[in-house]
C-alpha positions in Angstrom: -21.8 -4.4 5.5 -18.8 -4.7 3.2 -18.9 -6.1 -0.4 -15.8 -8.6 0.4 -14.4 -10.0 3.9 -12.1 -7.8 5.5 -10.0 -9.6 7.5 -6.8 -7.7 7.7 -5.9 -4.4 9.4 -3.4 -1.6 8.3 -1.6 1.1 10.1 -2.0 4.5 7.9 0.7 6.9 8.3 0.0 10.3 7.7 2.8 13.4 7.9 1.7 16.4 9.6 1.3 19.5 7.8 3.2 22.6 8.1 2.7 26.3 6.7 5.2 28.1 4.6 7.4 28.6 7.8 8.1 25.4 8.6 5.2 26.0 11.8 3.4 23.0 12.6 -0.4 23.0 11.5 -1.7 19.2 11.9 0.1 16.5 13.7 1.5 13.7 12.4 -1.2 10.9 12.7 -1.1 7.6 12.8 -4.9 5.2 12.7 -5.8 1.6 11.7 -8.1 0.4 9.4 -9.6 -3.2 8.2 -9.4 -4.0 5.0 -8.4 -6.7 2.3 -4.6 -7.2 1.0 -4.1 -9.0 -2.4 0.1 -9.3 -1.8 2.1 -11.1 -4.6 6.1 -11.0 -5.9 7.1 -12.0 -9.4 10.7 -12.2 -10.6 10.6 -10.0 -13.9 14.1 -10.4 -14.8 17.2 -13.3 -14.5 20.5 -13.0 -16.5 23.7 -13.6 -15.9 27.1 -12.3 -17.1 30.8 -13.9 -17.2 33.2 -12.1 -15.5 36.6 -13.7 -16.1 36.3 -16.8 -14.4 33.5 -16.4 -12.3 29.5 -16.1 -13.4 26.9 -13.7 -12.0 23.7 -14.1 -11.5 20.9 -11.4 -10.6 17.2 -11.6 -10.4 14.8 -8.9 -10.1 11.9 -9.0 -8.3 9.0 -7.0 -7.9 6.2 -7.1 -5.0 2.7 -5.4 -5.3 -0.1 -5.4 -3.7 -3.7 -4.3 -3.9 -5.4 -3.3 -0.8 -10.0 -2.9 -0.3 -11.4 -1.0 2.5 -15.1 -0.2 2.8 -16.9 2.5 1.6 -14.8 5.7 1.6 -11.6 5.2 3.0 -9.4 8.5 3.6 -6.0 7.2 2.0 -4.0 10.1 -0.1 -1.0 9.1 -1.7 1.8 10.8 0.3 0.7 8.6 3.4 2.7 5.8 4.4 0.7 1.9 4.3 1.9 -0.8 7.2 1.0 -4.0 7.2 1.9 -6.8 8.8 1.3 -10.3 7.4 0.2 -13.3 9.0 3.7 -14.3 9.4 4.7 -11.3 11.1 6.2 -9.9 8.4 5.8 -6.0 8.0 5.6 -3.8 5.2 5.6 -0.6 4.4 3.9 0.4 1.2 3.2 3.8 -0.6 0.3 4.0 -3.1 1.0 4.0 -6.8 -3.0 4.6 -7.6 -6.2 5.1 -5.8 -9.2 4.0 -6.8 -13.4 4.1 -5.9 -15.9 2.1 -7.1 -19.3 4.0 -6.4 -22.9 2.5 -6.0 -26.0 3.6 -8.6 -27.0 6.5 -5.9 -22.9 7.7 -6.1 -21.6 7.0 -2.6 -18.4 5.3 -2.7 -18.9 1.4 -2.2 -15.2 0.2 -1.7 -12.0 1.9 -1.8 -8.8 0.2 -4.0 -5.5 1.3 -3.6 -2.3 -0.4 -5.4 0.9 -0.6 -4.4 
C-alpha cells in the first residue's frame, strides 16, 4: 500500500538502445505508471524596456514539478515524462533529479523525481 494517494498516471518514455554501430539492441518502450504530481509555475522575472516610443514588457516563467511513485520506480533521467492534467493539458517533462526514500530494512519506500 503506498505512503501517499496516487491518483495520477504517467506515460514514461524510454529510447532504445543501440551498440557502437548504430544496430538496434532494446526497443524504444513506452509504459504507464500511477503516481502523484505536485505541478506549479512562478513568474521569476518582469521588466520592461523603452524603445523609442513604444514599451516592452516580458515575463519569465518557470514550471516544475515533483512527481511520487511507489516503492521503486524504474525512471532514469534520459527518459521522457508525459502527463496529462485533469484539463487535458499534456506535458512532457525530463527529470532534473531523482530521488529514493528507503524504509529502516533498505527497500525503497517511494520514488521522487523533479522536474
Amino acid at each position: 500500500m503506498p505512503i501517499m494517494p496516487l491518483k495520477q498516471t504517467v506515460t514514461i518514455r524510454r529510447e532504445g538502445e543501440v551498440d557502437r554501430w548504430g544496430n538496434e539492441l532494446t526497443p524504444p518502450t513506452e509504459f504507464t505508471i500511477k503516481c502523484r504530481v505536485q505541478e506549479g509555475a512562478k513568474l521569476t522575472r518582469r521588466t520592461s524596456q523603452q524603445s523609442g516610443a513604444t514599451q516592452v514588457l516580458s515575463e519569465e516563467v518557470v514550471s516544475s514539478a515533483q512527481i511520487f511513485f511507489d516503492k521503486f520506480a524504474d525512471i532514469r533521467l534520459d527518459d521522457e515524462i508525459l502527463y496529462t492534467d485533469e484539463s487535458g493539458n499534456q506535458r512532457t517533462y525530463v527529470p532534473i533529479n531523482i530521488k529514493r526514500t528507503r524504509g529502516m530494512n533498505g527497500k525503497a519506500m517511494l520514488t521522487e523525481v523533479e522536474v
